[in-house]
N, C-alpha and C positions, 0 to 999 in steps of 0.2 A: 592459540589460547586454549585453557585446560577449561573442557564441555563440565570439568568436575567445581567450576565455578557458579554454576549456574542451578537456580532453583523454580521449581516448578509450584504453583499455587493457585487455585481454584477460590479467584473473589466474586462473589454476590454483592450484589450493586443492588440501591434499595431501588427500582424497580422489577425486578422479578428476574433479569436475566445474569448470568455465572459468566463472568470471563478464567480461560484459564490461561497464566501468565508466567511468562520466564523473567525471569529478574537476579540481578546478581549489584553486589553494593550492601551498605550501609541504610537500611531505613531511613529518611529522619535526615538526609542529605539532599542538595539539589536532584532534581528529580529530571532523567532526561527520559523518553519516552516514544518506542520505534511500532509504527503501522505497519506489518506486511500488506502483501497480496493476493491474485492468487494466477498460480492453484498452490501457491503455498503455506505456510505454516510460518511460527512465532519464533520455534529454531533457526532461521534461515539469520537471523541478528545476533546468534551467540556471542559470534568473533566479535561485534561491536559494545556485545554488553560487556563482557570480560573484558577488552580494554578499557573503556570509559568507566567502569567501577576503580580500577586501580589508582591509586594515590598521586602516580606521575601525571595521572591523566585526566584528573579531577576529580577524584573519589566519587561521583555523581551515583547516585542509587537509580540503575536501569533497568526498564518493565520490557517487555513485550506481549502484549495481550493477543493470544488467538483471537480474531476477531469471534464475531456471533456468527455459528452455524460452522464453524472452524475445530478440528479437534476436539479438544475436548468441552468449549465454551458449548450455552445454549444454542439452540439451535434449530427456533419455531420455524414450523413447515409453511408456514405462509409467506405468499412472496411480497405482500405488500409489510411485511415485519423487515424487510431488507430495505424501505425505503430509507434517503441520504437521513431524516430526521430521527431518523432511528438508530443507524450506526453512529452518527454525530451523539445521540443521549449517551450511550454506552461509553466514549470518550472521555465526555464530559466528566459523567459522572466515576473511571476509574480515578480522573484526573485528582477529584475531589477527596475518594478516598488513598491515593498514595500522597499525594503531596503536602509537606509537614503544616498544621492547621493555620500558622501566622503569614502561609504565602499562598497555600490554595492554587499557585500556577508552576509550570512545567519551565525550567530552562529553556529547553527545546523539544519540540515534536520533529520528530524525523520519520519519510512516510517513504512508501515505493508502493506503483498501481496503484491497487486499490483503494490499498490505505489511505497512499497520496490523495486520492478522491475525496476521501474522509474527511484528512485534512486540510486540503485547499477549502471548504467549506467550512468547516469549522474555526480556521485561522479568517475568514471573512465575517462568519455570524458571532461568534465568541473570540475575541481577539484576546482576553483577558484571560482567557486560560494557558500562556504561554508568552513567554520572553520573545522566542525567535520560532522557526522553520524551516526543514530544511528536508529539499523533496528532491527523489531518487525518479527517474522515468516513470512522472506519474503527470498527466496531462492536467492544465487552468481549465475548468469549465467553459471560459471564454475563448481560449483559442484550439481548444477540442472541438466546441462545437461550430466555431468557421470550419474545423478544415472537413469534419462529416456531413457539412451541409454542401460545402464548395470543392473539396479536393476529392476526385476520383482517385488517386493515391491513397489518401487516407482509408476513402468507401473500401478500397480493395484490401487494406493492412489491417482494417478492421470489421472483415467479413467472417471472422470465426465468432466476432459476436454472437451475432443471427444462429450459428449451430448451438452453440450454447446456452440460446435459451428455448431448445427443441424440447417438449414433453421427456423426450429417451436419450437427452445428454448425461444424463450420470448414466444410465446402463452403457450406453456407448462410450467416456472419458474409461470406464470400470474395464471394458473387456480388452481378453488377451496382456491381462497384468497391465494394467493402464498404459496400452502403448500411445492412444492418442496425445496424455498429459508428457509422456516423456519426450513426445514429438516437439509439446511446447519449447519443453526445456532446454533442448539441441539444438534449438529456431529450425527445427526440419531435416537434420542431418540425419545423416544414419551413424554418425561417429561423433562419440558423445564425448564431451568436454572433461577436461583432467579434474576439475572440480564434483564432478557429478561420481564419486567412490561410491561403493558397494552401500557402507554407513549413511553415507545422504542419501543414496536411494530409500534405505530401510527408513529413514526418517519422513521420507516423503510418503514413502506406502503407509505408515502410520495415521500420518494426518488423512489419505485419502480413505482407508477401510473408513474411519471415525464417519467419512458421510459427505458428500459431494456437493449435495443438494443445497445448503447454504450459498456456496460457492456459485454455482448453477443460478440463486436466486436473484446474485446482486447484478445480473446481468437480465434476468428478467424484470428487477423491479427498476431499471432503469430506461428514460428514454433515449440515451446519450449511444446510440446503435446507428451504424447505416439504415438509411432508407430501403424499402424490399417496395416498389411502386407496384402497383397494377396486381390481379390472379395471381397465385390463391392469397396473396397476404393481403393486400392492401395495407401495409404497413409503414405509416411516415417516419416515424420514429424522430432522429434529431432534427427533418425537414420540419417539423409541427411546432420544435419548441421554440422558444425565447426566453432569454434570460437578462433579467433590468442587471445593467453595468455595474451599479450603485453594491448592487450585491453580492459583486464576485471581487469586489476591492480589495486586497489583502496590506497592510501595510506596516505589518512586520516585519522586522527586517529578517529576509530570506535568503536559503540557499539552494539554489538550484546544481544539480549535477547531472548532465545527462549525459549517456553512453549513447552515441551517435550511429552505431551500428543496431540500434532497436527496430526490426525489423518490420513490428509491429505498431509502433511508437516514433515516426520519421522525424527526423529535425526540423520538420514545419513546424510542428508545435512549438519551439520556443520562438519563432517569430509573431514580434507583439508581446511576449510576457510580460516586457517591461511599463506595459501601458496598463495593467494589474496590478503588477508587483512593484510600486518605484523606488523600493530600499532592498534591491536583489544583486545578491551575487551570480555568476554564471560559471561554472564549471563546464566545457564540454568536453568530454572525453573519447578519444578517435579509437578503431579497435578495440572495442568495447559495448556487448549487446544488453539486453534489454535486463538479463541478469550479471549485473555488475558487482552487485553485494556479494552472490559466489566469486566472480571471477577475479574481483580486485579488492578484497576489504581493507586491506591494507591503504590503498590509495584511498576510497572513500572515508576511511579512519579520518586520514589526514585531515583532509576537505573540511571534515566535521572538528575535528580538534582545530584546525584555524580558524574557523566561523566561532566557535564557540570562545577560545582564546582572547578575541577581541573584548567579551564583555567580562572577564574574568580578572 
């Protein structure tokens, strides 16, 4: 797809904070709408906006908003500004100002990580902002937090948390040309993936000069962490919390995709989604890591064009 599709814009949401958003379509058309991650950025959904704008493929007018603290969006230093009720308003409220006034709700939200966190919450507390769902390896708060409470697997897959939300992780993700973020993104290799060209490097060092520390935050203002027990933390983290069922119900009808090679992101998690989700499709996808939208957009195009297809 031609990057020369795609348009870049900077909206202010009437509470105070600026999303800055990729978007390519028709205003004023169904409205479909993609969450990144992180340590990514808004680009990383080009290829998906560019097709789904097109006429063969439902002319749909697609956003992508930098999250808050992301590029070029606002970006309060405070980490209790990255709690879920907070990136949940900024959703809300883009949703409200793109989508034409006599429907107010999204076709679909399509989320990955973070995002997905975003929206697995949001598709529970506001169901009404949106038709469907449809999430990329981003974990149900319900059986995330089984497996960081109970699965030593997970405790382990999910122990770069804890670095992450160090006082001196941005200095440290920053040094030697952000080698530790490129480490994410090769899941550890020293031989980086055909996807990962010179130009999405330059694209991702873009979004990382902009500022880390957002990124950084949504990991400290979360409890959803391995436990760290005993000197010096004393830190329970997901062993402390609880979450009423009643509230993580999503009942949208959904689509799940997950790339089963997520090294970070085990295929436990989708055991039990469906006791969440009871109108879910499953995609699992084998040879295939935790960044799928680089390595297969094509194929998740698909996924997404036949979920959508159905209500069309």
């Amino acid at each position: 797809m031609h990057s020369t599709m795609i348009e870049t814009r900077l909206i202010p949401l009437p509470h105070g904070i600026s999303l800055s958003c990729r978007m390519a379509g028709q205003p004023g058309r169904p409205v479909l709408m993609f969450l990144h991650g992180f340590p990514e950025g808004a680009f990383v959904w080009d290829t998906l906006l560019a097709h789904f704008a097109k006429p063969e493929n439902g002319a749909y007018f697609c956003i992508a908003p930098n999250l808050r603290g992301f590029e070029k969006s606002s970006a309060p230093p405070e980490v209790d500004a990255y709690r879920p009720k907070y990136l949940m308003q900024d959703i809300a409220a883009l949703v409200a100002a793109v989508c034409p006034y006599d429907k107010r709700q999204l076709e679909c939200l399509v989320a990955h990580d973070w995002g997905g966190a975003i929206a697995w919450n949001l598709a529970a507390a506001m169901p009404q902002l949106m038709k469907k769902l449809a999430i990329i390896n981003s974990p149900h708060p319900g059986t995330f937090l089984r497996e960081l409470q109970d699965s030593p697997a997970q405790q382990a897959a999910s122990a770069y948390m804890n670095f992450l939300i160090r006082p001196d992780a941005e200095a440290l993700l920053a040094k030697d040309d952000f080698r530790r973020l490129w480490q994410f993104l090769t899941n550890g290799s020293d031989h980086p993936p055909a996807w990962l060209t010179d130009s999405v490097r330059d694209q991702y060092r873009e979004v990382w000069r902009a500022g880390l520390t957002g990124g950084c935050n949504l990991y400290r203002a979360s409890p959803l962490r391995p436990p760290r027990p005993g000197p010096p933390y004393n830190d329970p983290a997901a062993a402390a919390v609880t979450l009423a069922r009643e509230r993580l119900m999503v009942l949208l009808p959904t689509l799940a995709i997950w790339a089963l090679d997520d090294i970070a992101l085990p295929p436990a998690l989708i055991d039990g989604l469906a006791d969440y989700v009871p109108d879910m499709q499953l995609q699992q996808v084998a040879g295939a890591s935790h960044w799928i939208v680089h390595e297969q957009p094509e194929r998740v195009a698909g996924y997404l064009q036949d979920f959508l297809g159905h209500a069309r």
